[in-house]
Structure formats: C-alpha cells, structure tokens
C-alpha positions in Angstrom: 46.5 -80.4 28.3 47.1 -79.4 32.0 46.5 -75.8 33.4 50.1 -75.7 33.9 51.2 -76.5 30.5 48.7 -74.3 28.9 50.3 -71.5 31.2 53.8 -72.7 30.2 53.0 -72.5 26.3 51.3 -68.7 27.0 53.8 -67.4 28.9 56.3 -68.9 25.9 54.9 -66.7 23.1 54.1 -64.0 25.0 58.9 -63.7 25.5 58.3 -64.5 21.4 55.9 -61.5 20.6 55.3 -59.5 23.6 51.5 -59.8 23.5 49.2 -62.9 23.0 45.8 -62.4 22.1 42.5 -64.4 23.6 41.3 -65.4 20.3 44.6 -67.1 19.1 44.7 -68.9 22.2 41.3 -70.5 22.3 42.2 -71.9 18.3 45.8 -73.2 19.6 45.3 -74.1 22.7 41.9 -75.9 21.3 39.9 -74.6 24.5 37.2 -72.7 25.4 37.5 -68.6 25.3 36.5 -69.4 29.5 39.5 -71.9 29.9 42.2 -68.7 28.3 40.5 -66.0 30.6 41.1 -67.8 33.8 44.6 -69.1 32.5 45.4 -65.2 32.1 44.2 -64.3 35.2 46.0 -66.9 37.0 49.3 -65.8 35.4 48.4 -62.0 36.2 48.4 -63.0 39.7 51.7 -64.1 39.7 53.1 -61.0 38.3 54.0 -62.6 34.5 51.7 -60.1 32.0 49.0 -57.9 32.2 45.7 -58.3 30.7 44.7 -56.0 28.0 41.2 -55.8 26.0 41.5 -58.8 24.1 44.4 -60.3 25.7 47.5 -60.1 27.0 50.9 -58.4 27.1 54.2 -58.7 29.4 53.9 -57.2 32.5 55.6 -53.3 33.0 59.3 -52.7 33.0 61.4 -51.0 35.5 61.7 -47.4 34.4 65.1 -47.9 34.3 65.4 -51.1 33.0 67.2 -51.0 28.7 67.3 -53.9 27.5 70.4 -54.3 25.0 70.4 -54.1 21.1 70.5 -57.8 20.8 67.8 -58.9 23.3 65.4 -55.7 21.6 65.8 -57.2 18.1 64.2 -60.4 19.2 61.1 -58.6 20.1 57.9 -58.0 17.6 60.3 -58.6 14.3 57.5 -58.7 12.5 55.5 -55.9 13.8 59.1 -53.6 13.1 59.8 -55.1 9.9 55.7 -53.7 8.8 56.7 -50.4 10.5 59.7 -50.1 8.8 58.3 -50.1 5.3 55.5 -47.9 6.3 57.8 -45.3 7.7 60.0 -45.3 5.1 57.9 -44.0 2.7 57.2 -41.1 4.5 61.2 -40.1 3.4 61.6 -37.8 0.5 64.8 -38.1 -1.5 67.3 -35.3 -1.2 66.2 -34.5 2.7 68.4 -34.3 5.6 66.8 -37.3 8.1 67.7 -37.9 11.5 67.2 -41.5 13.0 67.8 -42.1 17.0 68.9 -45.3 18.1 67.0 -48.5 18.3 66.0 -51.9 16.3 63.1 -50.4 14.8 65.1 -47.2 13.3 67.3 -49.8 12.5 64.4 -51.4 10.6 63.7 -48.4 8.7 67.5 -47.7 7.9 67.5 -50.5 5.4 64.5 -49.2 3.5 66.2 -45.8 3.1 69.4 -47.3 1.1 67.5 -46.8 -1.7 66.2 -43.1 -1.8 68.7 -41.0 -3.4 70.2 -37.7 -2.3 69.7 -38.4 1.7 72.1 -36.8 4.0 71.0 -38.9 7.3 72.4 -37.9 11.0 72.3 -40.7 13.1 73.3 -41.2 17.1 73.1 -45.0 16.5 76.3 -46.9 15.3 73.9 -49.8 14.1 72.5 -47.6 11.6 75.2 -45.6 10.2 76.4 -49.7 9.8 73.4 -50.1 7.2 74.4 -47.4 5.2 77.4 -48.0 5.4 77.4 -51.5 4.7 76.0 -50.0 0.8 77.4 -46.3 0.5 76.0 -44.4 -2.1 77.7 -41.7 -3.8 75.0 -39.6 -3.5 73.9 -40.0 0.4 75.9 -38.7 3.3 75.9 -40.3 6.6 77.0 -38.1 9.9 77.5 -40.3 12.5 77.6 -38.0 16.3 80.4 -38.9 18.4 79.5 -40.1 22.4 79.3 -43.2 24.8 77.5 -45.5 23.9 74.7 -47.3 25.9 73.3 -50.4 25.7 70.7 -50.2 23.1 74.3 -49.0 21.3 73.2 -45.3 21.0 75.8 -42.8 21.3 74.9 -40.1 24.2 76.3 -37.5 25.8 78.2 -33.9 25.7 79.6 -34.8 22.4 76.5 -36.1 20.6 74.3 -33.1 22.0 76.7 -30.3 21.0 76.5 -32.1 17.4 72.9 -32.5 17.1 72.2 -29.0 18.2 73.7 -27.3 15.2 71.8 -29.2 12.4 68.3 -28.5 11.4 66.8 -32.1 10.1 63.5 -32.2 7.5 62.2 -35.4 9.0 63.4 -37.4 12.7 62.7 -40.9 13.0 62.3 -41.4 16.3 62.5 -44.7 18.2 61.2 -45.2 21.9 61.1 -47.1 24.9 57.8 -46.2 25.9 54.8 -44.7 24.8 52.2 -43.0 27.2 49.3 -40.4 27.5 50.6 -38.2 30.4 54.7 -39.2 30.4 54.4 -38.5 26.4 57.5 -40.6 24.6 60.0 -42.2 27.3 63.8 -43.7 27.4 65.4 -45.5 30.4 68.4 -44.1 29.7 68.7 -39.8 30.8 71.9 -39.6 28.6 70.0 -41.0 25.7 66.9 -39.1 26.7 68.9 -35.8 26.5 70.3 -36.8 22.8 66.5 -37.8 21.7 65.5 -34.6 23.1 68.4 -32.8 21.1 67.0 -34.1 18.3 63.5 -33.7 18.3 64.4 -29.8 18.7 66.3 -30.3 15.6 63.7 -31.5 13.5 60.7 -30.0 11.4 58.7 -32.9 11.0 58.9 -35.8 13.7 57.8 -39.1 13.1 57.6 -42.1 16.2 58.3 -45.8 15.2 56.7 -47.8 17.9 55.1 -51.1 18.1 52.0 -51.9 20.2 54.1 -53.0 22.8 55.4 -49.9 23.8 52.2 -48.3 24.5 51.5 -48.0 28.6 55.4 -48.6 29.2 57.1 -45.5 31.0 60.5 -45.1 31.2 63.0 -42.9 33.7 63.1 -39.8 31.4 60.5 -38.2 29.1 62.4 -36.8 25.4 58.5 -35.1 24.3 54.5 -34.5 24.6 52.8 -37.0 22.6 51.5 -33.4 21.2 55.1 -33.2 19.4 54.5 -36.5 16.9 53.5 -35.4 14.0 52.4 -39.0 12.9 53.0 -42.1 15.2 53.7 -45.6 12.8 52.8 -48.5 14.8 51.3 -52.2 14.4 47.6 -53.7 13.8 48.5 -54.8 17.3 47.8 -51.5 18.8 44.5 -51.9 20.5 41.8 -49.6 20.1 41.7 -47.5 23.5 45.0 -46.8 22.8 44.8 -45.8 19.2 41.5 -43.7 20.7 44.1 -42.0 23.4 46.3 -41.0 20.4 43.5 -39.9 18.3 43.4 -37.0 20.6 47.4 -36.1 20.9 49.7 -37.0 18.1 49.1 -35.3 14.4 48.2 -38.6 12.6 48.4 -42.6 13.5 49.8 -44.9 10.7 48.8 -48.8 11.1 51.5 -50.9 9.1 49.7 -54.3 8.3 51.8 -57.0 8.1 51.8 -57.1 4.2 53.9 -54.7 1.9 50.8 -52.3 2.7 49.7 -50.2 5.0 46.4 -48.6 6.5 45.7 -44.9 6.2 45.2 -42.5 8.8 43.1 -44.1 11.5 40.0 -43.6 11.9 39.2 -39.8 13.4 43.0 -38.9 12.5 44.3 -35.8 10.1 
C-alpha cells in the first residue's frame, strides 16, 4: 500500500472516531509501528490531527466553531453509548436532575426512562424528546423556554431566569471542551451562560465527556474543573490526561465499552 493511501485510510477513521491509535494501525494497516509514526507525522504537518501519546486525534477546533446536533452524534457513538450507562447509574430515583444539551446527555436521557419518581429539567429539546417519547406517570419533565442553537440547546434570558429558581440534586453536564486551566468550555456564550445557570443550580455535578474533548477549548468557560464532582469519560482517555484530572475533579469514572464500568481511577476519591 502507498504512503498516500495509508494516509487516506488514517485520516478516514480518524472523521469515524476522532482518535486513531498507533497500535491499531500497525495490525490494520499490516506495517511496521516505524511506517504509522512517520505516516502521523507527515499528516501533522499538514495541519490534519495532532499526535498524542499513543496516537493520534483530530487537530484543535476553532473556539468558536459548534458543530450541529446531527454532525456531533456521528462522533465516538460508542464511547457515548459506554458513558451513558455509566452515568446513569449515578441517578437515584425520586431526584430532581438537570441535563444540558448535547448527544452524550442525550445518551444518558434514554437510560433514565426507567428510574422512577425523576423530575428532570432540561435546556435541550432532544432530550425532553426521550422522555417524552415514553412519559411516565410518575416522572416530570420541565423543559426551559429560549433560542435555540445549533447543538439544539435552548439559551438565553428565558432559559436563565428559569434555571435560576430551581435547586437540582444531580446536573449532567455535557461539554465542548475539557481543559486544565480553561476548566469545562462551550462555543456558544449564550449556551455557556445557561450551563453556567445550571451548574449554580446543582448540588452534585457530574461531566459526560469522551476522550476527545480533553485539550479542546472553546470561546466561553461554564466552570473550574475543581467544580466536577466526578468526570465519566472513555478508556480512550489517555493517561496524562486522566493524571491532570487526578489532581482537579472529585472522582474520574472510565466506562468500558461493555455493560460495565471501571471504578474510580487510580489515585481518585
């Protein structure tokens, strides 16, 4: 196979799943771990990913770049689906739970049709969809009012002013970015003024974010990574990072791709 088709077929799973990894490549691409490393670096020359410890994954957005619902819920399905589950349990039936907007919160959503007694307060028209796609007599879904943005959240005066009057047990929180100084980003202000409504509204706040997200910074900060009180993310998540977090958030869940999950991570409360 030539460089350029080997280059062609990386750059092609990395749009799939957002990260490739060196030893994957070397078994697929049946060459040596030598032949991937200069393949990487020849794309990271040309601007088309970044190279991580142990691979690769798609170069930095714009800090104000959102992609849409539709083009997000193409990205790491796997990795959310894992996250989902894992998060999910963290619900307690009869709570009142919060969920921003986003395809992972979306994720979750459909593992909390199940747990009796919620009353969940959402800013995301996709999810109040899930529930109410299967209503349950004894859950209550409060859906803010606002405009709505790409990643179909609803934002503004409206949604704010609602948010600020609740007081939410548990906020699943989705996010555009991850990073140690900027803390938990959005693109979007509007929507980063809503997420930041609802963190304040919360006791206990919980981040769904795949691997992906960590190193990305987007236009607006919603809070510290001091303010997650446990951070669910993939197996993906490479070890630097989950060291960074070690030292920030309350406690880093790993969903594995199977209906478990790990524990704390290693060094984590």
């Amino acid at each position: 196979m030539l460089a350029a088709q080997r280059q062609a077929l990386i750059l092609e799973r990395l749009r799939d799943s957002g990260a490739v990894r060196v030893t994957e490549l070397v078994e697929s691409l049946d060459v040596s771990d030598m032949t991937v490393r200069r393949d990487l670096d020849a794309l990271e020359a040309r601007g088309l990913l970044r190279k991580v410890h142990g691979g690769a994954v798609a170069p930095h957005r714009r800090s104000t770049e959102e992609p849409g619902f539709e083009v997000n819920s193409t990205r790491q399905e796997r990795e959310k689906r894992a996250i989902a589950r894992a998060a999910a349990r963290l619900v307690e039936p009869h709570s009142a739970v919060g969920l921003s907007a986003g395809t992972t919160t979306c994720a979750v959503a459909e593992h909390l049709r199940d747990i009796p007694g919620l009353t969940v307060v959402t800013n995301c028209l996709r999810v109040a969809d899930v529930f109410y796609r299967a209503p349950r007599p004894d859950q209550t879904v409060v859906l803010t009012g606002g405009f709505r943005t790409p990643s179909d959240a609803l934002v503004g005066p409206l949604a704010v002013a609602a948010v600020r009057s609740l007081h939410l047990d548990l906020l699943l929180l989705g996010v555009h970015g991850m990073h140690e100084s900027a803390g938990l980003t959005t693109p979007n202000l509007m929507e980063g003024e809503t997420d930041q409504a609802l963190v304040a509204a919360a006791r206990k706040l919980v981040v769904v974010a795949d691997h992906t997200k960590w190193g990305t910074v987007g236009l607006c900060t919603i809070a510290p990574l001091e303010r997650c009180d446990v951070l669910v993310s993939d197996a993906g998540l490479e070890p630097p990072a989950r060291a960074v977090l070690a030292d920030h958030v309350g406690g880093l869940l790993i969903a594995e791709d199977d209906e478990g999950a790990e524990g704390p991570a290693p060094g984590m409360a």
